[in-house]
Legacy VTK file of the C-alpha trace (Angstrom):
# vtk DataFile Version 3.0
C-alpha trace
ASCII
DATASET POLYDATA
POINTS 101 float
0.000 0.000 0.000
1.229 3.580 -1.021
0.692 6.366 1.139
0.372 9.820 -0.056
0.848 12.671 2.535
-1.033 15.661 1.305
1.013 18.649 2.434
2.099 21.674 0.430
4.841 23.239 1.812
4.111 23.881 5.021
0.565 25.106 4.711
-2.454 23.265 6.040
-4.886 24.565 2.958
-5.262 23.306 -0.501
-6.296 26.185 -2.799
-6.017 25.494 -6.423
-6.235 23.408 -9.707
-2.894 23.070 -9.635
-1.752 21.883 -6.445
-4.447 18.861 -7.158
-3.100 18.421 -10.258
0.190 17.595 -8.560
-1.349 15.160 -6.509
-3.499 13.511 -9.248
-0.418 13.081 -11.027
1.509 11.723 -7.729
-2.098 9.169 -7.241
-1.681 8.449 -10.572
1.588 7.174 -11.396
0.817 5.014 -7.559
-1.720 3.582 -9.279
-0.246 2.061 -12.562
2.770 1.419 -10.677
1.048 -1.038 -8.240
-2.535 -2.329 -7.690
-2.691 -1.673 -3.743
-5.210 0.481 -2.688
-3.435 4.353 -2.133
-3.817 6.063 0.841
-4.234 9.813 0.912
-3.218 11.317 4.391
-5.073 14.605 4.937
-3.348 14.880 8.678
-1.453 17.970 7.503
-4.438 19.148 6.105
-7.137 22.014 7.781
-9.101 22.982 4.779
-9.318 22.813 1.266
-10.987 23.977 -1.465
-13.659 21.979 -3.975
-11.770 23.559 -7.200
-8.278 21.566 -5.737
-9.931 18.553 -4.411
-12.374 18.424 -7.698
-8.885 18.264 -9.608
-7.331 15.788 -7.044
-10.292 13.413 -7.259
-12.984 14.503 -9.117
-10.948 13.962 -12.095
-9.724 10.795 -10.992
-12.715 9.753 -11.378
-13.876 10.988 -14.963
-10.447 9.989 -16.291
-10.192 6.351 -14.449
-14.241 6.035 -13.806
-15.752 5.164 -10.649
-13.772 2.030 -9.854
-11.187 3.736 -9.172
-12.385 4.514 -5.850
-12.101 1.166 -4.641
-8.734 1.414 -4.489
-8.185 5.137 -2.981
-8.507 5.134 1.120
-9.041 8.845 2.651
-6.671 8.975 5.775
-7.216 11.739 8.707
-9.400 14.085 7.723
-10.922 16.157 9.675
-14.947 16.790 9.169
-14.488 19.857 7.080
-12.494 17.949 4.161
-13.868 15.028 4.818
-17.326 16.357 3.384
-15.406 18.485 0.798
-14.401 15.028 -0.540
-17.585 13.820 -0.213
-19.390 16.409 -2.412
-16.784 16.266 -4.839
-16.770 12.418 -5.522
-20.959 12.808 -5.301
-20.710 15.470 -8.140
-18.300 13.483 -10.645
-20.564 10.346 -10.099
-23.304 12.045 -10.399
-21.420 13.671 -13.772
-20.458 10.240 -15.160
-24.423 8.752 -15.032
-25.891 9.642 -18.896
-28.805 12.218 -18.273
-32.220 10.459 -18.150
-34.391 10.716 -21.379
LINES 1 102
101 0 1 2 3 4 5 6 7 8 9 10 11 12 13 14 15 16 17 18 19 20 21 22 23 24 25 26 27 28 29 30 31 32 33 34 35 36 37 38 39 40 41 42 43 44 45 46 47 48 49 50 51 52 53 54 55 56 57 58 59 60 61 62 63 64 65 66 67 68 69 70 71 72 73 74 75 76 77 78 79 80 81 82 83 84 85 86 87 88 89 90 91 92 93 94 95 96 97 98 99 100
């Protein structure tokens, strides 16, 4: 199993695109290089916002499709991020379902 520690530098907030495209990238290359599960630990983590965890995991998701949240594991997070991640991964399921006709 590969853990990921989700820090920036320090900081204990995630703010944009691109610092979840880092960490997409990092999930990424964890997951073609091994099929463990991948362990994201949000322990250094306070808040975040949906725009950085939508590109973390959101487009995980619409890349890899929903299965690949069976092998993702969300480590210490605390309530706030928690349901940011929560929202996110209920929007980009909720994105990959065709529209009713």
């Amino acid at each position: 199993m590969v853990t990921i520690q989700v820090q920036v530098d320090g900081l204990d907030v995630l703010t944009s695109r691109e610092t979840g495209l880092g960490f997409r990238a990092a999930i990424e290359r964890s997951l073609e290089a091994d099929q463990e599960p991948v362990v994201l630990d949000f322990s250094s983590i306070r808040n975040a916002t949906q725009s950085c965890l939508d590109e973390m995991i959101g487009v995980l998701i619409l890349a890899h499709g929903p299965d690949v949240l069976q092998r993702l594991r969300f480590r210490n997070c605390n309530p706030t991020v928690r349901s940011l991640i929560q929202f996110v991964i209920a929007d980009r399921l909720e994105s990959k379902v065709p529209a009713a006709i």
